[in-house]
C-alpha positions in Angstrom: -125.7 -141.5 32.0 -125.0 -138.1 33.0 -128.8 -135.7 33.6 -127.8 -132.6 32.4 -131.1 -130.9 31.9 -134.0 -130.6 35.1 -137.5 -129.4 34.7 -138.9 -128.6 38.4 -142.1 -127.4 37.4 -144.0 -125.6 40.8 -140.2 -124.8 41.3 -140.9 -121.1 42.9 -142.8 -123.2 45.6 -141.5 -124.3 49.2 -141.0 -127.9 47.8 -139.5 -127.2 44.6 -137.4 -124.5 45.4 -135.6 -127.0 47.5 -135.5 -129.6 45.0 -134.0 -127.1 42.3 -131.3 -125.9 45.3 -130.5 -129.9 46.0 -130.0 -131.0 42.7 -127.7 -128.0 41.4 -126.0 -128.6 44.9 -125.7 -132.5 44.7 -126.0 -133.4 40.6 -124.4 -130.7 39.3 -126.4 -130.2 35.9 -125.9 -128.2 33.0 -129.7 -126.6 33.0 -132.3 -126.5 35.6 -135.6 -125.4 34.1 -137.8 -123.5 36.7 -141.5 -123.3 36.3 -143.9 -121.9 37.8 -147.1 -120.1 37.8 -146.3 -116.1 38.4 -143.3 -114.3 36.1 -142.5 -113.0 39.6 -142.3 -115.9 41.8 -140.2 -117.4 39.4 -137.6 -114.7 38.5 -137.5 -114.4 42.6 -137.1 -117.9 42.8 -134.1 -117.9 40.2 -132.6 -114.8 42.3 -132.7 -116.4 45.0 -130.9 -119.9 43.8 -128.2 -118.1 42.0 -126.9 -117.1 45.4 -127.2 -120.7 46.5 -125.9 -122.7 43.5 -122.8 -123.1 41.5 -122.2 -120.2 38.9 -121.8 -122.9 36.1 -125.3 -124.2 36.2 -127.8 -122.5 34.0 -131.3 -121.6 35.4 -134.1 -120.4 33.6 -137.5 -119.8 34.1 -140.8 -120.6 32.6 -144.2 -119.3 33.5 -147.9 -119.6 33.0 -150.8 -122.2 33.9 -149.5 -125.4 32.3 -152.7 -126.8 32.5 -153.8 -124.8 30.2 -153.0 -124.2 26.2 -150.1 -121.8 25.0 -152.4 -118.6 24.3 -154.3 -119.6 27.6 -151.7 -119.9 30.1 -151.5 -116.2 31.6 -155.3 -115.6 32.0 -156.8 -117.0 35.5 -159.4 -119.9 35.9 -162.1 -117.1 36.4 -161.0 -115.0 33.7 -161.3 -117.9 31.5 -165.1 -119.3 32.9 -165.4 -115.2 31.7 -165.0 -115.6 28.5 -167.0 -117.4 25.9 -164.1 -117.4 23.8 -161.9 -118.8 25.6 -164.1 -121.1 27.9 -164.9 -122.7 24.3 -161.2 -123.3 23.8 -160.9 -124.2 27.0 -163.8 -127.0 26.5 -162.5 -128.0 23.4 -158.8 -128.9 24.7 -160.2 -130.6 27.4 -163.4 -133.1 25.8 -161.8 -132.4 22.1 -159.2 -134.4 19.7 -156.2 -135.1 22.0 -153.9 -134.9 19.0 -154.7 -131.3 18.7 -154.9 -130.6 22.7 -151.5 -131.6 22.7 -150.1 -129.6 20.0 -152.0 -126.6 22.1 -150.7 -127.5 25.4 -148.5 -125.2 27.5 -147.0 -128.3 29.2 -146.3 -129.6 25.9 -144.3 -126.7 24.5 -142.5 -126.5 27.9 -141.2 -130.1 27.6 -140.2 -129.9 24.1 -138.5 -126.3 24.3 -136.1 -127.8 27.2 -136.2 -131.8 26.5 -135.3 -132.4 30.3 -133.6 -135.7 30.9 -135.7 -135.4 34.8 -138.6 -133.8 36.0 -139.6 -133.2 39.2 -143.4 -132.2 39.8 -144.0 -130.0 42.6 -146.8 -128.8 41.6 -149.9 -129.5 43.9 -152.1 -130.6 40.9 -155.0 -132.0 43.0 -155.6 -129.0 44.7 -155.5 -126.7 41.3 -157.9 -129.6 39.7 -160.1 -130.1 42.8 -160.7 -126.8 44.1 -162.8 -125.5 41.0 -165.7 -125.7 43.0 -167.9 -128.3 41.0 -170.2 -128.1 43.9 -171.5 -124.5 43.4 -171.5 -124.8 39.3 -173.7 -127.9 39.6 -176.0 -125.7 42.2 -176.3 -122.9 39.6 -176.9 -125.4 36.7 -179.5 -126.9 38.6 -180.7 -123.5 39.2 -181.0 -123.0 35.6 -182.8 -126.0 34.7 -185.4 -126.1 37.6 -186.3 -122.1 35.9 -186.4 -123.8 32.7 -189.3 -126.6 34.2 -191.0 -124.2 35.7 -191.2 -122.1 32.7 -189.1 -119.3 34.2 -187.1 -117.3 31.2 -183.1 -118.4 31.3 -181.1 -116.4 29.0 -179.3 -118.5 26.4 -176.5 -116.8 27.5 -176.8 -117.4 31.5 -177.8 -121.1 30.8 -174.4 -121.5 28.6 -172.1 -120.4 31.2 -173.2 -121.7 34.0 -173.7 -125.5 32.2 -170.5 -125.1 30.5 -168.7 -123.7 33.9 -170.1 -127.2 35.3 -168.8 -129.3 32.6 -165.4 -127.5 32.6 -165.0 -127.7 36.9 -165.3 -131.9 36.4 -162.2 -133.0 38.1 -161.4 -136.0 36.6 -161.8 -135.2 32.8 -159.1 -132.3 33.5 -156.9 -134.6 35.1 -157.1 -137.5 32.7 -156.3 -135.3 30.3 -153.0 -133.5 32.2 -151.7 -136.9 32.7 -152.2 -138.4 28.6 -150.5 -135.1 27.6 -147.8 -135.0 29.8 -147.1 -138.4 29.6 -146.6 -137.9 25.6 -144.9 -134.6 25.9 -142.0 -136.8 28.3 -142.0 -139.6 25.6 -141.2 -137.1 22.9 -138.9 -135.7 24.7 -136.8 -139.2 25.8 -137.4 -137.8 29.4 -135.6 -140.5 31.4 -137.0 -140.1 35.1 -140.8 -138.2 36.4 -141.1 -137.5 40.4 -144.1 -136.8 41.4 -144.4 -134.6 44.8 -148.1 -135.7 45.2 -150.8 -135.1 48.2 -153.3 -137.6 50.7 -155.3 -134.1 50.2 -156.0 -134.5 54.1 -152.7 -134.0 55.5 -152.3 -137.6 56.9 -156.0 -137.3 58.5 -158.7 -140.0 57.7 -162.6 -138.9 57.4 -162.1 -136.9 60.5 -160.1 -134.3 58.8 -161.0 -131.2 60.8 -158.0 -128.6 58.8 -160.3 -128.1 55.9 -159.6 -124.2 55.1 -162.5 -122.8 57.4 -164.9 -125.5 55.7 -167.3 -127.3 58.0 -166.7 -131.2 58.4 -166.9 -133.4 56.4 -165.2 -130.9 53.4 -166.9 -132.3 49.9 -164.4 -129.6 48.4 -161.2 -131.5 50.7 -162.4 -134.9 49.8 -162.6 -133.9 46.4 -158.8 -133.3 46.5 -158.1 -136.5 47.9 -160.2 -138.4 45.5 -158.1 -135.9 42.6 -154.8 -137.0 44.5 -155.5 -140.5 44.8 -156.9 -140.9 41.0 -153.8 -139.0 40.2 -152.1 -141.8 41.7 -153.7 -144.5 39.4 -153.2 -142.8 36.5 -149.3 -142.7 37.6 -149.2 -146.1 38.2 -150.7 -146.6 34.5 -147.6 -144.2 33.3 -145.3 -146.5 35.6 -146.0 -149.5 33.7 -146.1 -148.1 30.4 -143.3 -149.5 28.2 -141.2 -146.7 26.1 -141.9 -144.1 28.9 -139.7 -142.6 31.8 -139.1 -143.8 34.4 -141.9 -142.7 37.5 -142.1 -142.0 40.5 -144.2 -140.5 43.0 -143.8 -138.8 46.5 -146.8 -137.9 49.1 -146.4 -136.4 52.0 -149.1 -137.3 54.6 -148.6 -134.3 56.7 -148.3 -130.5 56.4 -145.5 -129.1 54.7 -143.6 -126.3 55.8 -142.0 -123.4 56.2 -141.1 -120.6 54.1 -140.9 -117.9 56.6 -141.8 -116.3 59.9 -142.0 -112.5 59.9 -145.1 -109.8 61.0 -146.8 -109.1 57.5 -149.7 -107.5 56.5 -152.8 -110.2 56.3 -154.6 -111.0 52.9 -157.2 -113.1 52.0 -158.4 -114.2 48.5 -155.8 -111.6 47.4 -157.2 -108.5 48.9 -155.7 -106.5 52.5 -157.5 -107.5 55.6 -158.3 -104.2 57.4 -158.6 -103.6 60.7 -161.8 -101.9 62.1 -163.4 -100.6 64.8 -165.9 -102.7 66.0 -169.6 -101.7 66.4 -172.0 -102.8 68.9 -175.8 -103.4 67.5 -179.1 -105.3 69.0 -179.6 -108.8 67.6 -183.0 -108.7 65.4 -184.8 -110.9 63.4 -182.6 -110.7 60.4 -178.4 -110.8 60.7 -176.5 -109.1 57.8 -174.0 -110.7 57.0 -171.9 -108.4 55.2 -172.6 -104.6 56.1 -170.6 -102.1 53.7 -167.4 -101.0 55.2 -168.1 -97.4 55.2 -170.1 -98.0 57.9 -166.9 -98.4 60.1 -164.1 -96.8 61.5 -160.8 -98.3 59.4 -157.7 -98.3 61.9 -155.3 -99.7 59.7 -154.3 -102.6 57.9 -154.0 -106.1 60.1 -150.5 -107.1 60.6 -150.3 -110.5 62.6 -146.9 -112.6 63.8 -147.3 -115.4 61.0 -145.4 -118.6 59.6 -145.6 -119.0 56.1 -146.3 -122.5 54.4 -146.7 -121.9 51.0 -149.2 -123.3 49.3 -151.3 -124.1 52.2 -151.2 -120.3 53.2 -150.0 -118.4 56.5 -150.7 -119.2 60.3 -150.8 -117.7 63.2 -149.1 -118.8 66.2 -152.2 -120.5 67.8 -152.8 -122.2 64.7 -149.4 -123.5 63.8 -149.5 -124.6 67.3 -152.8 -126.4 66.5 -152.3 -128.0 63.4 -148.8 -129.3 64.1 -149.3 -130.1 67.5 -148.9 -134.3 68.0 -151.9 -136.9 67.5 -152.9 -133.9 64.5 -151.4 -132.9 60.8 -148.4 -132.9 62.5 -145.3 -131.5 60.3 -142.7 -132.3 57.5 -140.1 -129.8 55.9 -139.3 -129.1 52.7 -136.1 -130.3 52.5 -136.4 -133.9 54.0 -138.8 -134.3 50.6 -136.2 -132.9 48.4 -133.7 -135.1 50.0 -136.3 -138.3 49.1 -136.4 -136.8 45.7 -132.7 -136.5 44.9 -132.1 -140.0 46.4 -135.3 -141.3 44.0 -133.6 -139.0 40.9 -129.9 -141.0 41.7 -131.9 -144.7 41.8 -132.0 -145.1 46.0 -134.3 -147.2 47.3 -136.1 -144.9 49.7 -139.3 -146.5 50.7 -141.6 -143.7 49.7 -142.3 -144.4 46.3 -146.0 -145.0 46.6 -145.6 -146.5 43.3 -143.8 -149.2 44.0 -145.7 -149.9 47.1 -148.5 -150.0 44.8 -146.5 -152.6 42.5 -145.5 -154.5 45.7 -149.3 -154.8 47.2 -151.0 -155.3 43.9 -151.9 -159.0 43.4 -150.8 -159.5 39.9 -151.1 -163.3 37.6 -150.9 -166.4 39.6 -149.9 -169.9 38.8 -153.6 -171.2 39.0 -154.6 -169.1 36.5 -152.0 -169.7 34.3 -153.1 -173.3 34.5 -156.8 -172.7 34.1 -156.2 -171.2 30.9 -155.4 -174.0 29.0 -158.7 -175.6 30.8 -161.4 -172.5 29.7 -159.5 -172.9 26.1 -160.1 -176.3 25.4 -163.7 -175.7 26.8 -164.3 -173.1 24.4 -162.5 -175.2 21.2 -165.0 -178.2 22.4 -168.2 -175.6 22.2 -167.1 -174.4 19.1 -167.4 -177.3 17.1 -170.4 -178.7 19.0 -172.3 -175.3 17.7 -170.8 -175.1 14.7 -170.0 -171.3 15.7 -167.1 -169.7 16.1 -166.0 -167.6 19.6 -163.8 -165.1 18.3 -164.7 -161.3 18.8 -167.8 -159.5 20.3 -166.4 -155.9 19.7 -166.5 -155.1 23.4 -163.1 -155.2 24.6 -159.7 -154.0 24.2 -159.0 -150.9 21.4 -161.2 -151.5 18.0 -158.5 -153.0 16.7 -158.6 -156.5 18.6 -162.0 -157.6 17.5 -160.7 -156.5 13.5 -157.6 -158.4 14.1 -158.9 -161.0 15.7 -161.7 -162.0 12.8 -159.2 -161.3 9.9 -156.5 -164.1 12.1 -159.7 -166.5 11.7 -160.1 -166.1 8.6 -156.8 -166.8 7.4 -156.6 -169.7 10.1 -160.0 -171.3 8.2 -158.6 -170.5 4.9 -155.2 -171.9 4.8 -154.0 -172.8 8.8 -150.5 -172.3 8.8 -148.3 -169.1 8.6 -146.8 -171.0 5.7 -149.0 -171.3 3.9 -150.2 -167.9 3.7 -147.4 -166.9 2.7 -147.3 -169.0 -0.1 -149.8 -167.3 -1.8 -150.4 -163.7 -3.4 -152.3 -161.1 -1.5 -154.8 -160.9 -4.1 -155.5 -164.8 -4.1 -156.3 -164.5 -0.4 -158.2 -161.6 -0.9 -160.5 -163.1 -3.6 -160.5 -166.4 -1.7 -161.8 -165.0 1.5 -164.6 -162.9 -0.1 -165.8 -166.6 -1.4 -165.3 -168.1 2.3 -168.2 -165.2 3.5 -169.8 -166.0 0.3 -170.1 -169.2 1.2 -170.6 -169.1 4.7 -173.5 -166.6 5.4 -173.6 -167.6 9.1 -170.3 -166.3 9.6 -170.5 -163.1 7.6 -173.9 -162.1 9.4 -171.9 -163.0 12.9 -169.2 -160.2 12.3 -171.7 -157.9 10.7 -174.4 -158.3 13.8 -171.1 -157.7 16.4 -171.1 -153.7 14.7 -167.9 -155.0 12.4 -168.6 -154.5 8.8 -166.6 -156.0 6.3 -165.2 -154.5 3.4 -164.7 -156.4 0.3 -161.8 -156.9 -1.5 -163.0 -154.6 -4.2 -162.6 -152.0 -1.4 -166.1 -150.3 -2.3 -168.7 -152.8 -0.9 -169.5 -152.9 2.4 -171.2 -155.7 4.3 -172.6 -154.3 7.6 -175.2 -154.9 10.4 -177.6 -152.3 12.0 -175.0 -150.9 13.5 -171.5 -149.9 13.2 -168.8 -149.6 15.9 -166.1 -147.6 13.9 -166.1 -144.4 13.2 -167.5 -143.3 16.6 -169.5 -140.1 15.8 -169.9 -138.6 19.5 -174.1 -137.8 19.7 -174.5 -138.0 16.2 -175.9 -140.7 13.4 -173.7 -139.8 10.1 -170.0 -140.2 9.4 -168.8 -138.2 5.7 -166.8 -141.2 3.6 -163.5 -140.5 2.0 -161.0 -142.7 0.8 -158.6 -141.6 3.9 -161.3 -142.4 6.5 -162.1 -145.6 4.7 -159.0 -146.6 4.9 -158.7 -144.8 9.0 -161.9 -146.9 9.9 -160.9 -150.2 8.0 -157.6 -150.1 10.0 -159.4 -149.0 13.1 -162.3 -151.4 13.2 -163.0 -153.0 10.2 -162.8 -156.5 8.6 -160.4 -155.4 5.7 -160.7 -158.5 2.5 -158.4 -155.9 0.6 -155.5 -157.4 -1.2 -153.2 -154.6 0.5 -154.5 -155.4 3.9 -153.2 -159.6 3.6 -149.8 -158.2 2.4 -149.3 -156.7 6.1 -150.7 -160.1 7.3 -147.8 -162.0 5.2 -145.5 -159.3 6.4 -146.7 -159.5 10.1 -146.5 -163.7 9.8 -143.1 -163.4 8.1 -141.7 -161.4 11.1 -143.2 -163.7 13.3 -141.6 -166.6 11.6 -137.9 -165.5 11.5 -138.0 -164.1 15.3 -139.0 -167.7 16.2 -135.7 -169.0 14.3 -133.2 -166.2 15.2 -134.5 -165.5 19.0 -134.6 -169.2 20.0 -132.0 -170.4 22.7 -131.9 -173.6 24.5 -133.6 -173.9 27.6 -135.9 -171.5 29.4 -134.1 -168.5 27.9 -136.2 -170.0 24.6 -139.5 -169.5 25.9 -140.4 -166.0 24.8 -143.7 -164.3 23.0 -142.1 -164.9 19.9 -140.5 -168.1 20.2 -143.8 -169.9 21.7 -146.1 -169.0 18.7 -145.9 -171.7 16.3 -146.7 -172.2 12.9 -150.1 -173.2 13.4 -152.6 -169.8 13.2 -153.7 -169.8 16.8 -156.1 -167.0 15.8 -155.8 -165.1 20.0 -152.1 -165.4 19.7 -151.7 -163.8 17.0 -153.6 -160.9 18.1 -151.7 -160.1 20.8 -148.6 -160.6 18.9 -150.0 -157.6 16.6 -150.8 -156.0 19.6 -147.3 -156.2 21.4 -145.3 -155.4 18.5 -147.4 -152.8 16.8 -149.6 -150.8 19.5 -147.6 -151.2 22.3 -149.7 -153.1 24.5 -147.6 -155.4 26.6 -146.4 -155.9 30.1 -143.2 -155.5 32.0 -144.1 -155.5 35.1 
């Protein structure tokens, strides 16, 4: 298949500038989607390729913070922390409904607006999630509350901001969240390949990392960034396996990148000129100030300095480039070597830097023990069973809500008729009416599924049996859940036991699809033995859990 659309999103930085110049160079694409963070880096980016890249490949450029919503995306991460408006929006996209996150999301709209067959990722996401600075927001929280116990005034106001600042500089809700929506946004969007260009956060250094951006050793902020990188990882790894998704992939370089440029410039820091002053001589007292106003010293000029540009990890001197690159240290890698990795990754080369696949290679996955064991912890579990008279199905505590419903409505049908046959041989409402009598009759049972937080709802659809608690709907902090006939019917599909007629009629249509696949996908030999064609007649009520699971939620293995 021919890729004829690219999205490089950080592509007006060092790495992805050289990915966007490779693949219009080497692929040849129709479109190559350039997006970045500044209107300005990007159009200078897109100036610059069009001198570099063949006249009949489209480039356009997107811009804005992509980890942020549409309306959201210009406005800085202090701006935002500014404004209670927007610092409530901000909160709600990231602990709020995904479903509605996602429809906010600038990433989102980006993805669908240019449905890229590839994307490349060069955007250094651990250092934009890391480097919020939870450290100081959970100082000035603390700040708050210790006022608050020793009956010191807070205003309402203050106390907000600075707890909501805290909540909102938590690195790993924000990048749980980045990867679910982006992940969706590239499903949507039939993306067929993700590259990653990730970070170690350390430059290749262990815990003696002494590069930390004028930060004393050890750097909490630094380690932060390579606990955001490496988590980033996982979650990667989660996409990798994820069946119906693209393809992924992920780079990391374990030294610094570099270069852009080497020229004198005028020196900036946080955004503002350095100046150059005169300096003044004074006796060392008891106190130091630390910051004296400038007026109070003779301006020369502004600092201009022999530098060497590195992008995103800022602009060094001489002595330090000298430093940081020297051998036995951070040592040095170049843009383009990492673009090369990528477009040999993008056109299915092995390279041997996918830390994904080294991941799928060292991972210790199912073993022939356990497979045998299984059928041992089974039969011990059948054997206690009827020795107790009880019945081990569900205890609501793992998988999605849905396996503990499944898995009590497959028992059911398994003590009321055993086969898949014979389900089917019978009306939805009979099976309905003659499971109601089966809890009727069997108290011990009912008050089991109950006790476990599953109620049961009757086949009259109205009556609800329950215990002292209930698992579905979760109601986040609160006690009360407002019943409608849409979120009876979202909870009894969620979580519930559901005795309703229409509820068996997807069993007898779930038990008929399981029956034909095992007589149209059977073939002689091992090619036979499949998910499908293993699962017999009998109602093997685990089984047939999983089979709902595979075939309607998705959750099954491939790797």
């Amino acid at each position: 298949m021919q890729d004829r659309t690219f999205l490089v999103l950080g592509g007006a930085g060092l790495v992805g500038y050289q990915v966007a110049h490779r693949i219009a160079a080497e692929l040849r694409p129709e479109r190559i989607v350039i997006a970045s963070l500044t209107q300005d880096k990007v159009e200078q980016a897109i100036a610059g390729l069009r001198a570099l890249v063949p006249p009949d490949v489209e480039l356009v450029g997107e811009w804005g913070d992509l980890f942020l919503r549409e309306e959201y995306s210009g406005m800085s991460r202090a701006d935002l922390l500014e404004d209670d408006a927007a610092r409530d929006g901000v909160f709600e996209d990231l602990l709020g409904p995904l479903e509605a996150a996602y429809g906010r999301s600038r990433l989102a709209h980006v993805v669908a607006r240019h449905r890229p067959d590839v994307v490349v990722d060069a955007i250094n996401t651990a250092t934009a999630i890391s480097y919020q600075d939870v450290y100081s927001s959970a100082i000035l929280a603390e700040r708050d509350v210790e006022d608050l116990l020793a009956g010191r005034e807070v205003p309402a106001q203050v106390l907000a901001h600075d707890v909501e600042t805290l909540i909102l500089s938590l690195s790993l809700p924000q990048l749980i969240r980045h990867v679910m929506i982006l992940h969706r946004a590239l499903r949507d969007a039939g993306t067929r390949l993700y590259v990653k260009v990730g970070t170690t956060g350390t430059g290749g250094f262990g815990l003696n990392i002494p590069y930390t951006h004028s930060e004393d050793r050890p750097s909490a902020k630094l380690l932060t960034k390579t606990a955001v990188a490496f988590a980033h990882t996982g979650l990667l790894f989660l996409a990798a396996r994820t069946p119906g998704g693209p393809i992924v992939k992920e780079i990391k370089p374990a030294a610094l990148i570099g270069y852009a440029d080497v020229r004198n410039r005028t020196i900036t820091e946080h955004g503002e000129t350095v100046h150059l002053y005169e300096a003044r001589s004074e006796r060392l007292g008891p106190m130091l100030a630390l910051r004296v106003p400038t007026a109070e010293f003779s301006r020369v000029d502004d600092l201009r300095l022999p530098v060497v540009d590195t992008g995103e990890n800022g602009v060094f001197t001489k002595g330090e480039f000298e430093a940081i690159t020297a051998l036995d240290q951070m040592e040095f890698v170049t843009p383009e070597e990492i673009a090369a990795l990528c477009i040999q990754e993008i056109r299915g080369a092995q390279t041997g830097r996918d830390v994904l696949a080294a991941l799928d290679a060292g991972v210790l996955g199912p073993s022939y023990r356990g497979g045998v064991l299984r059928s041992r912890v089974l039969a011990s579990l059948s054997g206690l069973e009827v020795e107790t008279g009880t019945h081990s199905v569900a205890l609501g505590q793992l998988g999605p809500p849905e396996l503990s419903k499944l898995l009590w409505e497959a028992e059911l049908l398994a003590l009321l008729y055993g086969r898949q046959a014979a389900v089917l041989d019978h009306t939805p409402e009979a099976i309905a009416a003659a499971a109601c009598d089966l809890l009727e009759a069997r108290p011990t049972l009912r008050n089991t599924i109950t006790s476990l937080g599953l109620p049961i709802l009757s086949c009259d659809g109205e009556t609800l049996e329950r215990g002292p608690f209930i698992r579905i709907p979760e109601v986040p902090g609160g006690s009360d859940a407002e019943v409608s006939p849409d979120a009876r019917d979202r909870w009894a599909a969620k979580g519930w036991v559901d005795l309703r007629p229409a509820n068996f009629a997807r069993w007898q249509e779930r038990f008929a699809a399981m029956r034909s696949a095992r007589h149209e996908a059977a073939q002689p030999g091992s090619a036979g033995v499949t998910p499908e064609t293993t699962l017999g007649d009998e109602i093997e009520t685990g089984a047939t859990a999983a089979w709902v699971l595979r075939h309607e939620l998705g959750g099954w293995r491939f790797k």
